[in-house]
C-alpha positions as CSV (number, residue, x, y, z in Angstrom):
1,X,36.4,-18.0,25.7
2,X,37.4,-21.1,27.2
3,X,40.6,-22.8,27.1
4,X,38.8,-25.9,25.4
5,X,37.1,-24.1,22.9
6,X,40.0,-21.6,22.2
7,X,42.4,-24.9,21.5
8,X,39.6,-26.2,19.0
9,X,38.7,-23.5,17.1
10,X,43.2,-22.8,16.6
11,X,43.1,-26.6,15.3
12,X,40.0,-26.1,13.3
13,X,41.3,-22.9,11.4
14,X,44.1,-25.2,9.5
15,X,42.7,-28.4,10.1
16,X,38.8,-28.4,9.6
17,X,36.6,-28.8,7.3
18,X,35.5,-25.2,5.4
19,X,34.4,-26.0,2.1
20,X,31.2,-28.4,2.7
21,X,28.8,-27.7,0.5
22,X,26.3,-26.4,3.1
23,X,28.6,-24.2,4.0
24,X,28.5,-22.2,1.0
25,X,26.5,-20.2,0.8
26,X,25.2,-21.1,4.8
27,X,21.5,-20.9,5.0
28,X,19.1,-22.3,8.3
29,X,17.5,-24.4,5.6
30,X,20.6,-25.6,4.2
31,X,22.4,-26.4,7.5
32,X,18.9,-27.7,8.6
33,X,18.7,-30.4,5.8
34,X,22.5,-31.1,6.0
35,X,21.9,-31.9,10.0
36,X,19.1,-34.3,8.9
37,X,20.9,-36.0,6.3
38,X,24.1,-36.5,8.6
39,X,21.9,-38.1,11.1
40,X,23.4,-41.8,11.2
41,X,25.1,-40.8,7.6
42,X,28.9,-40.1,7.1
43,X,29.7,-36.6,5.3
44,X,31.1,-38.3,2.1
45,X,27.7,-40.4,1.7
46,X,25.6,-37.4,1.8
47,X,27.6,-34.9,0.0
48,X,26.1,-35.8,-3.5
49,X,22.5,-36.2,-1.6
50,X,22.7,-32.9,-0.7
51,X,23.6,-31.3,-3.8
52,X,21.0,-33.2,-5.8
53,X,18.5,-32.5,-3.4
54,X,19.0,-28.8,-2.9
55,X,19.2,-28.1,-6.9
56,X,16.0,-29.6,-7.0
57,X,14.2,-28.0,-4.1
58,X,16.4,-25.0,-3.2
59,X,14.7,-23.5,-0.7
60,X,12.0,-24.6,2.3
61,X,9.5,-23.0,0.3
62,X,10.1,-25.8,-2.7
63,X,10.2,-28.3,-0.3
64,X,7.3,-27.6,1.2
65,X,5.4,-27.5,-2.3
66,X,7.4,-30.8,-3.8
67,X,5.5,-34.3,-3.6
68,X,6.2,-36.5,-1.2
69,X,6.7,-38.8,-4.0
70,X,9.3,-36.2,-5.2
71,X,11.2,-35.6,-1.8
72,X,11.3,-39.4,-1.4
73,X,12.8,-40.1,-4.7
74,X,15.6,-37.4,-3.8
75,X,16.2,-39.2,-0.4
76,X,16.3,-42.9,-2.5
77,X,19.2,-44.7,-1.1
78,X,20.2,-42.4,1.8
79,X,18.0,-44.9,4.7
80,X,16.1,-44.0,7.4
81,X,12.8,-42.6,5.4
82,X,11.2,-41.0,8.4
83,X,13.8,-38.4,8.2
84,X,12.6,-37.2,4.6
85,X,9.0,-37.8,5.4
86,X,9.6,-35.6,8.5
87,X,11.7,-33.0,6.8
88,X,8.5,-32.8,4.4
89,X,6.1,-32.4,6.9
90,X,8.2,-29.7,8.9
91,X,8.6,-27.6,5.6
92,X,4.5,-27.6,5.5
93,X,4.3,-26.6,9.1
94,X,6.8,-23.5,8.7
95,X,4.5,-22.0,5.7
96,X,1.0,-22.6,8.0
97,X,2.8,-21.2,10.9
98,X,6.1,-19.8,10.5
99,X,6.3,-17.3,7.1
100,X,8.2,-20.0,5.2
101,X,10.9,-20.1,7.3
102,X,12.4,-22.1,10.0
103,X,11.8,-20.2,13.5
104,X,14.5,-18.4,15.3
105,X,13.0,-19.8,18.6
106,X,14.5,-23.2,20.3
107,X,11.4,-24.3,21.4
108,X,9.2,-23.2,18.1
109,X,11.9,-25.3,16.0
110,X,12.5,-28.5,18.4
111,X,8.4,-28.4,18.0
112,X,8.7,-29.2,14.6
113,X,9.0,-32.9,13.5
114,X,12.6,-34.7,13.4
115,X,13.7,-31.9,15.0
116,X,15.7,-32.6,18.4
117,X,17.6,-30.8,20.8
118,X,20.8,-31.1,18.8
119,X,19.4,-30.5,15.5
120,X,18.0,-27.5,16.8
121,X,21.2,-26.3,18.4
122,X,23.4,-27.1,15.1
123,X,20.7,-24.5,13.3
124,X,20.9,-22.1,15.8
125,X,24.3,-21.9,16.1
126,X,25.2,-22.4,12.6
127,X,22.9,-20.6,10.9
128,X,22.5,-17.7,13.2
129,X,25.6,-17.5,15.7
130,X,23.3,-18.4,18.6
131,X,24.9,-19.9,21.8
132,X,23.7,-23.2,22.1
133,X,25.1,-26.6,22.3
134,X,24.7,-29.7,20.2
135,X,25.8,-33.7,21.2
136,X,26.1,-35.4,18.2
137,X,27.7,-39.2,17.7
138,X,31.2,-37.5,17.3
139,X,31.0,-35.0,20.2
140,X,29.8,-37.0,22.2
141,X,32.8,-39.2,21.7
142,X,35.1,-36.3,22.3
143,X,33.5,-35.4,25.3
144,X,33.5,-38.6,26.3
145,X,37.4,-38.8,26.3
146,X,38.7,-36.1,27.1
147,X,36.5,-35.9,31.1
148,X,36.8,-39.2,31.4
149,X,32.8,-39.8,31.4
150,X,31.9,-43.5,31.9
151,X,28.5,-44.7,31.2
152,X,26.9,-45.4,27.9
153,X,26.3,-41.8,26.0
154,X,22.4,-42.8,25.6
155,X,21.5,-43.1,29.2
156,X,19.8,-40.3,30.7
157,X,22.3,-39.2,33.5
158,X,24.9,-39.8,30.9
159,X,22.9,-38.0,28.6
160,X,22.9,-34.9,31.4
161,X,26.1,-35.2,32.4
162,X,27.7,-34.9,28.5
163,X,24.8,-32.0,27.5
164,X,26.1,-29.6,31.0
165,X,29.8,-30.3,29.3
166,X,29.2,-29.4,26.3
167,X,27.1,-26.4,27.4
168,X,30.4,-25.6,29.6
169,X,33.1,-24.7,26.5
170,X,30.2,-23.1,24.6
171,X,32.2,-19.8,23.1
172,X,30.7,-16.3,22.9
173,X,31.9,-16.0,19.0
174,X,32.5,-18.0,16.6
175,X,29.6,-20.2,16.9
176,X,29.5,-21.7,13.5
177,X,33.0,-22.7,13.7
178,X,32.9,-24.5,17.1
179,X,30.4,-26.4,16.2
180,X,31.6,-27.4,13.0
181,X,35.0,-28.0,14.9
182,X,33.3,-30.2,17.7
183,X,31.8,-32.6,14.3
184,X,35.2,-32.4,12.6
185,X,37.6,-33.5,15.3
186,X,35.1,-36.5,16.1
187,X,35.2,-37.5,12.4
188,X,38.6,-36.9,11.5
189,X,41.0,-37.4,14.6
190,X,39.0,-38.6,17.6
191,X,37.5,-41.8,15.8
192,X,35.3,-44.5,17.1
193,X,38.7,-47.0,16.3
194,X,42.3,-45.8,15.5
195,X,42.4,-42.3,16.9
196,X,45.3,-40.0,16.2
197,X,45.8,-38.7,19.7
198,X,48.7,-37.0,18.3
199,X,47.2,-34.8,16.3
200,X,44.6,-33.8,18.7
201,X,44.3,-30.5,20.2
202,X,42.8,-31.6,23.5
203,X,45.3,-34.0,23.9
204,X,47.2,-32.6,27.1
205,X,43.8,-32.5,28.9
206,X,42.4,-36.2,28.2
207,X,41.5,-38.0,30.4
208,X,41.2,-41.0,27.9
209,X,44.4,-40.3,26.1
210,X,46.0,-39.9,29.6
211,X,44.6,-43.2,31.3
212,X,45.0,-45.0,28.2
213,X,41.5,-45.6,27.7
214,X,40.5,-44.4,24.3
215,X,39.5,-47.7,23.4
216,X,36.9,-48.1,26.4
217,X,35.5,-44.7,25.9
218,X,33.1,-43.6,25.2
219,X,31.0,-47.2,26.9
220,X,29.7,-49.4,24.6
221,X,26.2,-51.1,24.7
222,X,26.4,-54.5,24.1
223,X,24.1,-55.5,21.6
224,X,22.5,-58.9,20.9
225,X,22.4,-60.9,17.6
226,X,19.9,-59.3,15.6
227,X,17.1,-61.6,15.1
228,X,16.6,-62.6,11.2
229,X,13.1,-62.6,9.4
230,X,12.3,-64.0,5.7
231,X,10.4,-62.6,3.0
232,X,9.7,-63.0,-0.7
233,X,9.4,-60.1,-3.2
234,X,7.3,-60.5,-6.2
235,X,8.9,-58.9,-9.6
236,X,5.3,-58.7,-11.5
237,X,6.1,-57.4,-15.4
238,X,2.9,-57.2,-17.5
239,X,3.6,-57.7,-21.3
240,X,5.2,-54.0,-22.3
241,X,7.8,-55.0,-19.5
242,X,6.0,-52.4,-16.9
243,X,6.8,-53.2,-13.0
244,X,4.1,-53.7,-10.6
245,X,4.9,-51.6,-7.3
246,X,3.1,-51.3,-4.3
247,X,3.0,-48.4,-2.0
248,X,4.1,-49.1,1.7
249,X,1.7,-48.2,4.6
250,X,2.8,-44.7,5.8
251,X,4.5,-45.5,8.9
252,X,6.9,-48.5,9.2
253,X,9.8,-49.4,7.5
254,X,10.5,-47.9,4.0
255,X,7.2,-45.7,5.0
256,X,5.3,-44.1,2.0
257,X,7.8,-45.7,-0.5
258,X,7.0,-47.4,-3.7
259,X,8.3,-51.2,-3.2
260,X,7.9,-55.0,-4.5
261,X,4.8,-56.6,-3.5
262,X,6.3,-58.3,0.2
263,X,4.8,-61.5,1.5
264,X,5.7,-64.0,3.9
265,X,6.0,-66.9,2.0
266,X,6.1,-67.8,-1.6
267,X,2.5,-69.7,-1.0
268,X,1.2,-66.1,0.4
269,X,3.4,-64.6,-2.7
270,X,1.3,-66.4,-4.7
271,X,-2.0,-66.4,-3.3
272,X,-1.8,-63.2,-3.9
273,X,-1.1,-63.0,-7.3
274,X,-4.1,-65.2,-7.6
275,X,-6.2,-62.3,-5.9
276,X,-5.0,-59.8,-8.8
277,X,-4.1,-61.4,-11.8
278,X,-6.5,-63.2,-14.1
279,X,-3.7,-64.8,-15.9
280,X,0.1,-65.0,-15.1
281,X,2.8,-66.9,-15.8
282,X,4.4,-69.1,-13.0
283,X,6.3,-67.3,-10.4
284,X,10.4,-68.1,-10.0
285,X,13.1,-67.3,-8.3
286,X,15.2,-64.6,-9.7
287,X,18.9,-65.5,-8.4
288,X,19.7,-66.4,-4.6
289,X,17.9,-64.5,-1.7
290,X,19.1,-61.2,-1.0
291,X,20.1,-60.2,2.7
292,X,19.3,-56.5,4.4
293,X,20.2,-55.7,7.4
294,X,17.8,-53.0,9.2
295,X,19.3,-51.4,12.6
296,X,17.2,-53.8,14.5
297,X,16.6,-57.2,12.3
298,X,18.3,-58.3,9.0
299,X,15.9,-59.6,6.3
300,X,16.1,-62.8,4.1
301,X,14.4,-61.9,0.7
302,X,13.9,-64.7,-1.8
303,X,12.9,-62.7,-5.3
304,X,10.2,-64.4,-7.6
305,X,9.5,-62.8,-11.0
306,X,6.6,-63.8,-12.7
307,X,4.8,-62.2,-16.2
308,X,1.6,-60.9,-15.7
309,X,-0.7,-61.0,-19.3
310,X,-4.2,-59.7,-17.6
311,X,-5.1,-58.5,-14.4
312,X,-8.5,-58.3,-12.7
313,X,-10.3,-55.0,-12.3
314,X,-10.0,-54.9,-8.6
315,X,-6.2,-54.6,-9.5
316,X,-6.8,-51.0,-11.6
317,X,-8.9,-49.5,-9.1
318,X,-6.2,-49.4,-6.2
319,X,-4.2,-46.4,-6.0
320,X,-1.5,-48.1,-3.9
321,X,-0.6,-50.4,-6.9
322,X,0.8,-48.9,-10.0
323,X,2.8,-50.1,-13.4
324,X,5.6,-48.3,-13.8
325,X,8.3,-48.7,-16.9
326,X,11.7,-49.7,-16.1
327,X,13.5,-46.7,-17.3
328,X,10.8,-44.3,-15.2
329,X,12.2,-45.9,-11.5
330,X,14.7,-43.1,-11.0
331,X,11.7,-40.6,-10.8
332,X,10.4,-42.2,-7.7
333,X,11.9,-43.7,-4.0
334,X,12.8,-46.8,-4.2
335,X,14.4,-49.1,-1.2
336,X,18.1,-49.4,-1.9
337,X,17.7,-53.5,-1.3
338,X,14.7,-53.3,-4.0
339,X,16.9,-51.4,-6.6
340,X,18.9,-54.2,-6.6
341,X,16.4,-56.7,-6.7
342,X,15.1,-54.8,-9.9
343,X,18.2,-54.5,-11.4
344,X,18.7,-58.5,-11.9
345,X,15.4,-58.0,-14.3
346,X,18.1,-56.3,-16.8
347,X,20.8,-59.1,-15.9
């Protein structure tokens, strides 16, 4: 074993984290979903996700048999849709072509949709004690330090560079542990801000902590202002205080979810409520515009509710559009930034 992963694995034994609950009992589904949800997500955040979505679909066979419409409402709040929508379709592909279980194989499971090289490692290793690496945000950051690597962690040669490191202090036991050790020392001691060098194990052999260059490491991107776009929702309630929601294209953002009509412009907003309804009060704005910020824009959205008394046929015949009481949204995935649009309705 090497010296860097002998030093981790001592830390991690009274300092790690042992009683996640995908840890118990540890499962390649379980540490599979847990990997996708912690893509992006901190552990606290995804804790209760976890737990609600795995006493509701259990095991990949469930999953594979749920909705969409069902595994979306589960992942409701957490972000980054495509990872449910994948982790659905992945499920289906392991009953055509896998049994009904996630494959053994690297290759068969980084084949599998929102599955990547890391993801793929974390299952193998965690799940079945395998020998392979993973280069998450937090090791990544670790390795980062402690060699010294400059370069920002999502070029390609830095990329290479970090992925023969981490392949480097891979142990022959203990698999499981190291590579929830590598995750926990990122989160908990080798932070993006404010590390506690002095409580890290790797301490004596950092190059960061050594140079005095923690706070340079790993190199940061700089990013430009992200631009902003406007919007306006339309709150449509019919006369039994029913929501009109619209399905969103399949790719995209908020893909396959259920959402407020979104136009451009209050003039498109209500054009097309003309296109729909065949008589409806005035639309108005419900409080102040609401701001969302997206990785890569942020999003004005002016709200305008509006009561609908009688809608066209055209409007009953598309399967994308759908009245829906208030007290039934929990069944269904909703947009975080659209639950709180909805929730001014009961202000």
């Amino acid at each position: 074993m090497t010296t860097f992963a002998a030093q981790l694995l001592a830390w991690f034994d009274h300092a790690g984290r042992h009683d996640l609950p995908w840890q118990h009992p540890r499962s390649p589904y379980r540490v599979w979903l847990a990997e996708v949800m912690l893509q992006q997500t901190q552990v606290r955040t995804v804790i209760p996700y976890f737990q609600r979505f795995t006493t509701a679909l259990p095991t990949l066979p469930a999953l594979a048999r749920a909705p969409l419409d069902e595994v979306l409402a589960l992942w409701s709040g957490l972000g980054y849709y495509s990872r449910a929508r994948n982790l659905h379709r992945a499920a289906s592909l392991c009953m055509q072509r896998h049994g009904g279980e996630l494959p053994h194989d690297f290759t068969q499971l980084i084949d599998l949709p929102g599955i990547g090289r890391s993801t793929a490692g974390a299952i193998l290793a965690q799940a079945h004690g395998l020998p392979f690496a993973i280069l998450d945000g937090n090791v990544r950051r670790v390795l980062c330090r402690v060699h010294g690597v400059d370069g920002w962690p999502g070029a390609s040669a830095t990329q290479q560079q970090l992925w023969s490191l981490a392949q480097s202090h891979l142990p022959t036991a203990r698999l499981a542990d190291y590579t929830q050790a590598q995750m926990d020392l990122g989160a908990s001691v080798c932070t993006r801000s404010n590390p506690r060098c002095g409580d890290c194990p790797l301490r004596t052999r950092c190059a960061a902590h050594r140079q005095q260059r923690t706070a340079e490491l790993p190199t940061r991107r700089s990013k430009p202002a992200l631009p902003q776009r406007e919007a306006c929702m339309l709150l449509v309630l019919d006369e039994q205080r029913r929501l009109l929601l619209l399905r969103r294209p399949p790719t995209g953002i908020w893909g396959s979810l259920w959402s407020l009509p979104q136009l451009a412009s209050r003039a498109e907003g209500e054009q097309w409520l003309a296109g729909i309804a065949q008589s409806c009060t005035p639309p108005q704005p419900l409080g102040e515009p609401l701001l969302h910020t997206f990785s890569h824009f942020r999003l004005l959205i002016a709200p305008l509710h509006c009561v609908m008394m009688q809608a066209k046929p055209i409007a009953g015949d598309n399967p994308d559009l759908q009245w829906r009481s208030l007290d039934s949204l929990c069944q269904i995935g909703l947009p975080a930034p659209v639950r709180r649009l909805i929730s001014r309705l009961a202000a």
